[in-house]
BAVEX-259523 format. One record per residue (C-alpha): chain; x, y, z. Coordinates in steps of 0.05 Angstrom, whole numbers. Layout:
# residues N
NODE  mol      px      py      pz
NODE    A       X       Y       Z
...
//
This chain:
# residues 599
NODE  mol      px      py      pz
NODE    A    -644    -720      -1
NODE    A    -580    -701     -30
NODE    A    -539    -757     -61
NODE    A    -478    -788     -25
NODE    A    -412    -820     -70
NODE    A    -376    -870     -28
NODE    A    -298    -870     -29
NODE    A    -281    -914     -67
NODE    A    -317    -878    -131
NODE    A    -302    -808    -106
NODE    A    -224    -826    -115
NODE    A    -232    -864    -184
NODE    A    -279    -802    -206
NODE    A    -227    -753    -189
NODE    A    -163    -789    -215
NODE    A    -206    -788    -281
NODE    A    -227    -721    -285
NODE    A    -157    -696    -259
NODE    A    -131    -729    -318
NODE    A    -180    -702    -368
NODE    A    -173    -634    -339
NODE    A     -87    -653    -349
NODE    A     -79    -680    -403
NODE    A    -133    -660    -458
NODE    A    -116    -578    -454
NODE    A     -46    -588    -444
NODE    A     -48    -631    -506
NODE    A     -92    -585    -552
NODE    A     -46    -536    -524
NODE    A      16    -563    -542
NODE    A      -2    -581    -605
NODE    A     -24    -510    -629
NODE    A      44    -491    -600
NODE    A      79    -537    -640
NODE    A      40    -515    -700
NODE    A      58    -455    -690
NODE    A     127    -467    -682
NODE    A     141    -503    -750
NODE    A     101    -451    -784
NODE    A     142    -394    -752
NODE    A     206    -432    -756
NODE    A     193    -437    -830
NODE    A     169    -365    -848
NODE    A     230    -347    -805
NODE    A     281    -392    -860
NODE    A     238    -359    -918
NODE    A     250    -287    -891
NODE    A     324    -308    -891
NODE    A     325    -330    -957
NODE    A     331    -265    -990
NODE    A     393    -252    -943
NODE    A     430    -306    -970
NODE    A     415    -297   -1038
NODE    A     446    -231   -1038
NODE    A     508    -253    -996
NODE    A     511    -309   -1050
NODE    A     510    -258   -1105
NODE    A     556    -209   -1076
NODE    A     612    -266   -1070
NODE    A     585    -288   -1133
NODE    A     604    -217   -1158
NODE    A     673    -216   -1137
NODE    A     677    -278   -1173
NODE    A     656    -256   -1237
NODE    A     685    -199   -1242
NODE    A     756    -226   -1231
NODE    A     737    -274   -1286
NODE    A     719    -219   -1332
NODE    A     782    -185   -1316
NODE    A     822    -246   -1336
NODE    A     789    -239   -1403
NODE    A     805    -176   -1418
NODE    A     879    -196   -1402
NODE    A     871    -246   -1459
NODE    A     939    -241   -1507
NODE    A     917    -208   -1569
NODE    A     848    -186   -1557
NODE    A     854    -119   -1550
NODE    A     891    -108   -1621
NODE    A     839    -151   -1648
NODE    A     781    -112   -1609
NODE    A     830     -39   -1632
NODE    A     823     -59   -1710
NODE    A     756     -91   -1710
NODE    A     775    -167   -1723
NODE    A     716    -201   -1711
NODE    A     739    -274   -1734
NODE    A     800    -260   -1683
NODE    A     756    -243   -1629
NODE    A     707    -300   -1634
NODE    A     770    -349   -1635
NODE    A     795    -315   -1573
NODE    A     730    -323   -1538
NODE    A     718    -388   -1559
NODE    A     790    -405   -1530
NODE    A     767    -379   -1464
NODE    A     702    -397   -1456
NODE    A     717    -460   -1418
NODE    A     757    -419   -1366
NODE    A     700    -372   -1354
NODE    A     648    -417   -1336
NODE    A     592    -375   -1377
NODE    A     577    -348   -1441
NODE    A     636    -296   -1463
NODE    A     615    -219   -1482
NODE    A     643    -176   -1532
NODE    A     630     -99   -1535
NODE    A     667     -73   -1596
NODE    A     696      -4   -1597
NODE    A     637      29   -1622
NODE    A     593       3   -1568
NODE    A     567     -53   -1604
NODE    A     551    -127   -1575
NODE    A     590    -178   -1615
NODE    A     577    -232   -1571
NODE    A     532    -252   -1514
NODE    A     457    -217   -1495
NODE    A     444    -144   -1501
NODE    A     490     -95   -1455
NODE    A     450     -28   -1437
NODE    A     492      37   -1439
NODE    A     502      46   -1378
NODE    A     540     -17   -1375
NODE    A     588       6   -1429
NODE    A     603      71   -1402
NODE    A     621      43   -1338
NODE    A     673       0   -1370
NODE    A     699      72   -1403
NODE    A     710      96   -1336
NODE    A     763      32   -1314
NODE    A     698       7   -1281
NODE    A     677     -71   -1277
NODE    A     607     -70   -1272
NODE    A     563    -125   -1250
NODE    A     490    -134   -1256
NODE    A     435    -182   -1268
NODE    A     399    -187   -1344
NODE    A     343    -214   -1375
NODE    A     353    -243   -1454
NODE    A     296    -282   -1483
NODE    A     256    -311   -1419
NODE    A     329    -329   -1390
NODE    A     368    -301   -1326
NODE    A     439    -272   -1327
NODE    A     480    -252   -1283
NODE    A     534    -208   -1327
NODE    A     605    -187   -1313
NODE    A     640    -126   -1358
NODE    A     710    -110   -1361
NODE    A     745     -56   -1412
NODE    A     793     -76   -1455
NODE    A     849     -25   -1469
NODE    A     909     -19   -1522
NODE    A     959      28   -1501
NODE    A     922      69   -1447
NODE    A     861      72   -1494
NODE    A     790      37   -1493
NODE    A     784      -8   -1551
NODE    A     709     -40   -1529
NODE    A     693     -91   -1462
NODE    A     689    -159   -1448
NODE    A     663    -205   -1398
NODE    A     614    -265   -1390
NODE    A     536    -272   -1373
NODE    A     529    -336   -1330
NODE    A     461    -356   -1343
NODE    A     413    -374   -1281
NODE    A     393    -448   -1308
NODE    A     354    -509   -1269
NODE    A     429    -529   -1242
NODE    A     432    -458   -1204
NODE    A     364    -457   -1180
NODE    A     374    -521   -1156
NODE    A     439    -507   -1120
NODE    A     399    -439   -1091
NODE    A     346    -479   -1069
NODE    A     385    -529   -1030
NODE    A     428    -471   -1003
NODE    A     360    -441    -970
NODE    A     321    -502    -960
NODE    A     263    -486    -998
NODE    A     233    -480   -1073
NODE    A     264    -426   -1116
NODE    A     223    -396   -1173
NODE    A     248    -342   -1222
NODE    A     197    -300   -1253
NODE    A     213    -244   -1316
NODE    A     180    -208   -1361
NODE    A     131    -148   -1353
NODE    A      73    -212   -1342
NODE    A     121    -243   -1293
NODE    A     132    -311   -1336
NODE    A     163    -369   -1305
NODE    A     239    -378   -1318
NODE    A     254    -440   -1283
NODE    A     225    -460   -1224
NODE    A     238    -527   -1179
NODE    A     163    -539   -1162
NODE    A     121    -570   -1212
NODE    A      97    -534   -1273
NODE    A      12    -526   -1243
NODE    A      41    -506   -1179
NODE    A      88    -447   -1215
NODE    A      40    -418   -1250
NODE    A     -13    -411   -1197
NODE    A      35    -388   -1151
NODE    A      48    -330   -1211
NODE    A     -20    -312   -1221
NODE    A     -22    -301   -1145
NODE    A      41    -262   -1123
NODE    A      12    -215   -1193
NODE    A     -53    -214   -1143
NODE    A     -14    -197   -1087
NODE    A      47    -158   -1117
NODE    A      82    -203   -1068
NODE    A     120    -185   -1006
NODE    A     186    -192    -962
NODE    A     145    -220    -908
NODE    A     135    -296    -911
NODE    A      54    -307    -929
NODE    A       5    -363    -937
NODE    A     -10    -374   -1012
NODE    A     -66    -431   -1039
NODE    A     -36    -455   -1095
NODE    A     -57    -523   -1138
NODE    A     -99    -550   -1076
NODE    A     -35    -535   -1027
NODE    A     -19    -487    -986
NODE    A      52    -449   -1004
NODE    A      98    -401    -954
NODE    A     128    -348   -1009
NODE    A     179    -290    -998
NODE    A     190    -258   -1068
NODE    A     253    -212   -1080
NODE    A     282    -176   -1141
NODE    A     339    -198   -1180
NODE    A     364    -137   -1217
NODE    A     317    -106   -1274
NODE    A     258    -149   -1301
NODE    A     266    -209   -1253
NODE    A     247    -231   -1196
NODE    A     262    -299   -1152
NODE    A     201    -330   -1103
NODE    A     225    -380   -1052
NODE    A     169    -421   -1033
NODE    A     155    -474    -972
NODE    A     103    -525    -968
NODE    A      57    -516    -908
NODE    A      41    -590    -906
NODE    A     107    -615    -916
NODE    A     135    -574    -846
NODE    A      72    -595    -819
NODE    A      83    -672    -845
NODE    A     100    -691    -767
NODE    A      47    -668    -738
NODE    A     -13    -718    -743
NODE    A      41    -780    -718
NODE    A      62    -736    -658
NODE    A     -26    -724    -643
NODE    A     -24    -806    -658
NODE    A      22    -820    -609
NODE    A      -1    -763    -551
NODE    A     -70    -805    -564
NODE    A     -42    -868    -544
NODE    A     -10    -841    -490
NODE    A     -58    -810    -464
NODE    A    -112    -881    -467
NODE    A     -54    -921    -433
NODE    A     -46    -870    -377
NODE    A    -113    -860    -363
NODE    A    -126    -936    -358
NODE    A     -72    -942    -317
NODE    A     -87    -890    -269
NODE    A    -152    -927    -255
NODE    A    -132    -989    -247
NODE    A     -84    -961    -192
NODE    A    -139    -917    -163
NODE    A    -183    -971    -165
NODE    A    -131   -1011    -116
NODE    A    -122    -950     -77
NODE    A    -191    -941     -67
NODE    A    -202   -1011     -46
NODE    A    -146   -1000       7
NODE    A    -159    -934      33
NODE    A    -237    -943      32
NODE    A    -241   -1017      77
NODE    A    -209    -982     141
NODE    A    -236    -924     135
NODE    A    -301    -947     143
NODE    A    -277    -992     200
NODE    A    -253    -924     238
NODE    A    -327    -885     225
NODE    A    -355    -949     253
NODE    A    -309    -947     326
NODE    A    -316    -871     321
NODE    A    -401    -883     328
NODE    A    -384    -934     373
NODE    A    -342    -888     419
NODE    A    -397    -834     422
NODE    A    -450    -881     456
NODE    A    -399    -900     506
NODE    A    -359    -962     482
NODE    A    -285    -962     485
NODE    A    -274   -1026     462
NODE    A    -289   -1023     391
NODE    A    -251   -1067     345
NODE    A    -194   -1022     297
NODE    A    -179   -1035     221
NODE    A    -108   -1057     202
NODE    A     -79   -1035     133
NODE    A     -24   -1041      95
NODE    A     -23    -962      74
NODE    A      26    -940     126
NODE    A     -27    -864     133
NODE    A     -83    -909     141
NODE    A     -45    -956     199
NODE    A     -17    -889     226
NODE    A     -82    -861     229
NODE    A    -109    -923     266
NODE    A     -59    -924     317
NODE    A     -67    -858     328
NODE    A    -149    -865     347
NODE    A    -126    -926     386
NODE    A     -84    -871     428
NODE    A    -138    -814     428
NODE    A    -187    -868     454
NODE    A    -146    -888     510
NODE    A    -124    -816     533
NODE    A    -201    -794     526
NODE    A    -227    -846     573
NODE    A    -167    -828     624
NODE    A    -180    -763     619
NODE    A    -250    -773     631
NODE    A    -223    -811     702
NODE    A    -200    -758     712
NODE    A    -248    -706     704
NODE    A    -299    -734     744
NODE    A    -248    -738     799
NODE    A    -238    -674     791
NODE    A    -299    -647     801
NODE    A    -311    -687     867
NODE    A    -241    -651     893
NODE    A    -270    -584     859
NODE    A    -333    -584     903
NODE    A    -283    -593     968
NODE    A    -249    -546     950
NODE    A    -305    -493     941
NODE    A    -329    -513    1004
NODE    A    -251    -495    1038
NODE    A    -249    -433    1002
NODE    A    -321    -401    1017
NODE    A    -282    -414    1100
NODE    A    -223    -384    1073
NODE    A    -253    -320    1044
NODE    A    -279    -308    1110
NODE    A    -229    -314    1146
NODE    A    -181    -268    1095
NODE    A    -235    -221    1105
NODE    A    -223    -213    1172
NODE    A    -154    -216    1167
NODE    A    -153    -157    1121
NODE    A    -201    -122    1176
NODE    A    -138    -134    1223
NODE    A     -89    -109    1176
NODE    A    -114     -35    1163
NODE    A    -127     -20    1240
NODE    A     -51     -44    1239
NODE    A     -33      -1    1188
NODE    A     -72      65    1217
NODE    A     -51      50    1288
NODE    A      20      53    1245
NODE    A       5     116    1212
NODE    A     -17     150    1271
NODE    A      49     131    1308
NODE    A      91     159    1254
NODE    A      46     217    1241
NODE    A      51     238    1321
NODE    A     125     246    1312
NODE    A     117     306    1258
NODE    A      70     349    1301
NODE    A     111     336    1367
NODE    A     177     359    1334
NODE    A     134     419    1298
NODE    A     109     438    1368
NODE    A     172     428    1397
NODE    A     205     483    1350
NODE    A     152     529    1350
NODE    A     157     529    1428
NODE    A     232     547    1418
NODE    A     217     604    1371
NODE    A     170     628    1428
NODE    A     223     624    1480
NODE    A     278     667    1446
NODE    A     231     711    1411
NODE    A     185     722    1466
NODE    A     178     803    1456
NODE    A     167     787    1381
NODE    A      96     807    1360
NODE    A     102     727    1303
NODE    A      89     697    1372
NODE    A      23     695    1378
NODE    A      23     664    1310
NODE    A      64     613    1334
NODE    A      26     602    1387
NODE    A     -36     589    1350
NODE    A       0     541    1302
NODE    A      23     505    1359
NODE    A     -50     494    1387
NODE    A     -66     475    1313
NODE    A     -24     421    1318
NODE    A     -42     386    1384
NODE    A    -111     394    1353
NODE    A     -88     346    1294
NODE    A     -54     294    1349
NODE    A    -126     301    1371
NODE    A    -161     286    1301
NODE    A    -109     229    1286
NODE    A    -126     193    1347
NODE    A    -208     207    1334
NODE    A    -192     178    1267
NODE    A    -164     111    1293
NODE    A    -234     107    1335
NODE    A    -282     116    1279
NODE    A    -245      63    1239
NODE    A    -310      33    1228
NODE    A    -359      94    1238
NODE    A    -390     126    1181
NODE    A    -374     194    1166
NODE    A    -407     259    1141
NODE    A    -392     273    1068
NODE    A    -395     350    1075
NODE    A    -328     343    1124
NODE    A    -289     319    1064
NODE    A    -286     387    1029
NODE    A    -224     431    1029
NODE    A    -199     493     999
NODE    A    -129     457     965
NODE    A     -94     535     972
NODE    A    -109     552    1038
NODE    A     -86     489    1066
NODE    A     -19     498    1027
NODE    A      -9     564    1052
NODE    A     -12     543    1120
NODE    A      31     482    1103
NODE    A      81     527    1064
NODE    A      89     574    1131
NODE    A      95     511    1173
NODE    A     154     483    1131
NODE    A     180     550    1122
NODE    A     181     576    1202
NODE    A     214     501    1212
NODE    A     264     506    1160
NODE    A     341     516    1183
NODE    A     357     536    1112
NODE    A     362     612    1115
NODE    A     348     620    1040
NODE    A     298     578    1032
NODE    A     237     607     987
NODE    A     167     566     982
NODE    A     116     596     944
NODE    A      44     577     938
NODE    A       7     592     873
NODE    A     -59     576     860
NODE    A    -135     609     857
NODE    A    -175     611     924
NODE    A    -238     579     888
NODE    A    -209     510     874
NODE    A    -247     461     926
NODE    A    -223     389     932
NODE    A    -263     335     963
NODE    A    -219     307    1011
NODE    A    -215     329    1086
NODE    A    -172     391    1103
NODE    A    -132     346    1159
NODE    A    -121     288    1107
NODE    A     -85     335    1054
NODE    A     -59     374    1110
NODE    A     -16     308    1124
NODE    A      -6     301    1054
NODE    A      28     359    1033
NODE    A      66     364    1104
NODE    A      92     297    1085
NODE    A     104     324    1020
NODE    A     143     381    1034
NODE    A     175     353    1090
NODE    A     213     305    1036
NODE    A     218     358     987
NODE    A     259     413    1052
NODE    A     300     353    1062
NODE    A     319     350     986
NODE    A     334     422     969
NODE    A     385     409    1026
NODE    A     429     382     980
NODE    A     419     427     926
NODE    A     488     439     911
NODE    A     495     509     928
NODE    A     424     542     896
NODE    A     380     569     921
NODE    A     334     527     958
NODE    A     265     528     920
NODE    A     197     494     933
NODE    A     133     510     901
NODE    A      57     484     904
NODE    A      17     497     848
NODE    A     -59     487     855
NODE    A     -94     487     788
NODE    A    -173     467     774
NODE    A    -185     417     717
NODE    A    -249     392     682
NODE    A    -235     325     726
NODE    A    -216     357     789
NODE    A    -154     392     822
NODE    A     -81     389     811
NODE    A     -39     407     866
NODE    A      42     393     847
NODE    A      98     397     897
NODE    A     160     421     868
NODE    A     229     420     899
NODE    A     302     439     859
NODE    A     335     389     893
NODE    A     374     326     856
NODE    A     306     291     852
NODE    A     285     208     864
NODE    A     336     171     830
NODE    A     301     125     774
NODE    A     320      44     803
NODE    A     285      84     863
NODE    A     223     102     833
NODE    A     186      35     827
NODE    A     188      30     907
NODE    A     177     105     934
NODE    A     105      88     952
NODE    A     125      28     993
NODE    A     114      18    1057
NODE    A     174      18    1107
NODE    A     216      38    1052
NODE    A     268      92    1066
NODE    A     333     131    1036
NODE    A     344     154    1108
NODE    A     372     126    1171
NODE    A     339      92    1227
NODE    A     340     147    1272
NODE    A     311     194    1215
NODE    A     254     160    1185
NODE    A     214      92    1185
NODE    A     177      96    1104
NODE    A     108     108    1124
NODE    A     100     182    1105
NODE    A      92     177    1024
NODE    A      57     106    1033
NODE    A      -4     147    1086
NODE    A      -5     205    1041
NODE    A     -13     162     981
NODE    A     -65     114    1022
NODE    A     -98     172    1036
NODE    A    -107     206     971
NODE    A    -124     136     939
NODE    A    -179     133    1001
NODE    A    -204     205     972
NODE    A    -212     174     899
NODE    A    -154     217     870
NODE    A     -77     192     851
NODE    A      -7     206     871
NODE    A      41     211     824
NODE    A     118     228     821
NODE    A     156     262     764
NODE    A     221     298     744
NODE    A     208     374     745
NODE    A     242     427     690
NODE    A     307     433     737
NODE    A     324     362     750
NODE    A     285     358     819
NODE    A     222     321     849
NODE    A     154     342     823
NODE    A     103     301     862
NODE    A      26     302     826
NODE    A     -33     301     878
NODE    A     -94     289     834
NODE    A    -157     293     868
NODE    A    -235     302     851
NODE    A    -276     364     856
NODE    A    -342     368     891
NODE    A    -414     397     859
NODE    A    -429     449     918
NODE    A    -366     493     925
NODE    A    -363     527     996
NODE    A    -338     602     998
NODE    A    -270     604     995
NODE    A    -224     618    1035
NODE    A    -187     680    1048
NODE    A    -113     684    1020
NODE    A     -89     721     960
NODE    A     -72     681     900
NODE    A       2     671     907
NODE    A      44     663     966
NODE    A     112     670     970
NODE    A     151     658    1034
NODE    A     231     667    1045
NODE    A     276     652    1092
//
């Protein structure tokens, strides 16, 4: 059985570990960062160290060699340097030495050091040249940093002087608290210890191991004397070098009382996030268990359970809102079982009502065919009618015995319309609803075109004499008449064109396409929603009543096909009859494949 944790030790576990989780990586964290940071904040001074030594010794420069310039200047010292005076010279220098703030030099005439450390050559011809040079010197496991000037008697070299300002514990400790950090000087071929500011052990091991390491501009991590040192070594001029050194300890000395005082932190949080989660728990847990308790108590039945009350303004919330829920359920449940007491009347009242809109529905389509037929009457009589007038004046005109015959086809439709009304309800023989889609729109095409007034009037038939339709030849006789009866009317208003219709029969893997085309100014589009309706017309009273595209679409709906309406290439009507094909195609019909008929 799997182990349960109640509340109340669930919250007080998770406050803990969300602490843990918290605080101890963000501490070890932090404190690598800030380890990190001190040690890169103070291999970042070192690296600058060198930088300010030499912007130190280039202002240091200009200093010295303006001093050595004022020597030179010295009343009397270049006679005494022109005839070789050396007791002259020594009083001069000795005169000025105070002034210089280092040990004077003397180079006499011939090149040869009277006073101070050794001068290379290169030194002294500089100072042939007009040139002040300035350089850094080693004498005797001491530092100098040397300043030459000539010395000149009537436009002509008589020797150089200057002074060599020696690089003593005063200067290193002035360097040192310039950059913040130990400064050792190092000479010699062996790299021997000039003067240094750490202590003596520490110097020399720090020696033996930049000779190890050749040293480097980069600061680096030396052990030295049980310590670890941060060293950046650069040259000072030939056969010296200066180290500037930073204890790791000593950046690091703030570390262990920042860790002491995360530490206690830390403790003191911790306990105090328990104690609080503790109360929390307390308080959360005591109503919570009250709610599971009405919640059981609800499921067998009982509304009436007793709810918690809390001081937590959630948990009070929460408990008002169950109060709610409890009340609305057992309404609701009221209500639902009276409900289903009216449901069951009502099923009752409807199974009467279906009935009786079944019948009703009965009564409506024998309305709506003995409406169709009325309308449908009124095309044949006024077909008939002109056809009888053709007769008349064209009696010795061999057309009228075809006009005869189209006028007995006619009354023969009255005849079928008013059969149809009689076997609403009669079933019929499937092998009558088969017709050849062309033939019937040729004879359609020579009815609309022998009733036309319009004496240019061209309808054209175009189709193939094989395409079979299964829909009675009567029912899509009455289609297309009412089809092209619209479309004659349209091409009436043409706007001086020629007055076109066409019907296209086409076979299609689902069936055949028959489309009625007229060039007149077509079905306007806040008009095309209701052309299908019934009782809807654009003509007068006298003219029409909206029953012939409702029949013909009833009865190409009836035949399992569709009626459609589009815009054709020109701007006019193009009405779609899409109806299925049969399996057993009859012989077809005779006709030729197009048709073209002009009045």
């Amino acid at each position: 059985m799997t182990a349960r944790l109640s509340l109340q030790r669930a919250l007080l576990g998770t406050i803990a570990l969300a602490l843990f989780v918290g605080i101890v990586p963000a501490g070890i964290a932090l404190d690598r960062r800030l380890v990190d940071a001190l040690v890169a904040n103070a291999r970042s001074d070192l690296e600058m160290a060198p930088r300010i030594l030499n912007d130190r010794s280039t202002a240091n420069a200009d200093m010295l060699r303006m001093q050595a310039q004022d020597f030179a200047r010295v009343p009397g010292l270049s006679q005494a340097l022109a005839r070789g005076d050396t007791p002259t010279i020594r009083a001069l220098a000795q005169r000025a030495e105070p002034s210089l703030g280092g040990e004077p030099l003397v180079v006499a005439s011939d090149g040869a050091v009277l006073l101070g450390p050794p001068m290379t050559v290169t030194w002294v011809a500089d100072t042939r040249r007009g040139i002040t040079p300035v350089a850094t010197t080693v004498d005797g496991g001491a530092v100098y940093h040397v300043a030459l000037a000539p010395v000149e008697a009537d436009g002509i070299w008589t020797g150089a002087v200057g002074l060599a300002k020696p690089m003593d514990e005063p200067a290193v400790e002035a360097l040192a608290g310039l950059t913040r950090s130990d400064v050792t000087i190092l000479v010699g071929a062996n790299d021997s210890v000039a003067v240094t500011t750490l202590e003596a052990a520490e110097a020399d091991a720090l020696r033996r191991a930049l000779v190890t390491d050749s040293g480097s501009a980069i600061a680096r991590e030396y052990s030295v004397a049980g310590s670890v040192l941060l060293a950046v070594a650069a040259p000072m001029g030939t056969g010296a070098s200066i180290v500037f050194t930073r204890s790791r300890a000593a950046e690091l000395s703030v570390v262990p009382a920042l860790r002491r005082i995360a530490a206690v932190s830390a403790i003191v949080a911790l306990a105090l996030a328990l104690a609080l989660g503790a109360l929390l728990a307390a308080l959360v847990s005591r109503p919570v268990r009250e709610l599971s308790a009405a919640a059981e108590a609800m499921g067998r039945g009982f509304f009436n359970a007793p709810l918690p009350h809390s001081r937590i303004y959630e948990v009070e919330r929460v408990a008002s809102q169950f109060a709610d829920m409890r009340q609305a359920l057992e309404r609701q449940m009221t209500e639902l079982r009276a409900a289903n007491d009216a449901l069951e009347d009502r099923n009752a009242r409807l199974v009467t009502l279906q009935a009786d809109l079944m019948q009703r529905d009965r009564l409506a389509a024998t309305g709506q065919l003995v409406a169709n037929l009325a309308h449908e009457i009124r095309n044949p009589v006024a077909n008939l009618r002109n056809l009888l007038e053709l007769v008349r004046r064209r009696s010795s005109d061999p057309q009228s015995r075809e006009y005869t015959d189209l006028a007995i086809d006619e009354l023969l439709r009255m005849h079928e319309l008013a059969e149809r009304m009689l076997d609403l309800n009669r079933p019929r023989d499937p092998s009558s609803a088969i017709s050849h889609p062309v033939s019937v729109a040729r004879d359609v095409a020579r009815l609309t075109a022998a009733g036309a007034e319009e004496s240019d009037l061209q309808v054209a038939v175009r189709g193939t004499d094989d395409a079979v339709a299964a829909i009675a030849p009567d029912a899509l006789k009455q289609v297309l008449l009412n089809l092209m009866q619209n479309a004659r009317e349209a091409v009436a208003h043409a706007g001086g064109r020629p007055a076109r219709i066409s019907i296209d029969v086409e076979r299609v893997a689902e069936g055949v396409v028959i489309a009625v085309e007229d060039n007149g100014p077509g079905v306007p589009g806040e008009l095309r929603t209701r052309i299908f309706d019934p009782f809807f017309t654009t003509k007068g009273a006298v003219d029409g009543v909206g029953l012939g595209l409702f029949v013909a679409e009833g009865l190409v709906r009836t035949a399992g096909g569709r009626l459609t309406l589009h815009t054709a290439t020109g701007g006019g009507a193009r009405f779609v009859v899409e109806l299925p094909t049969v399996k057993a195609t009859p012989d077809p019909g005779p006709g030729s494949a197009s048709t073209a008929l002009s009045l």
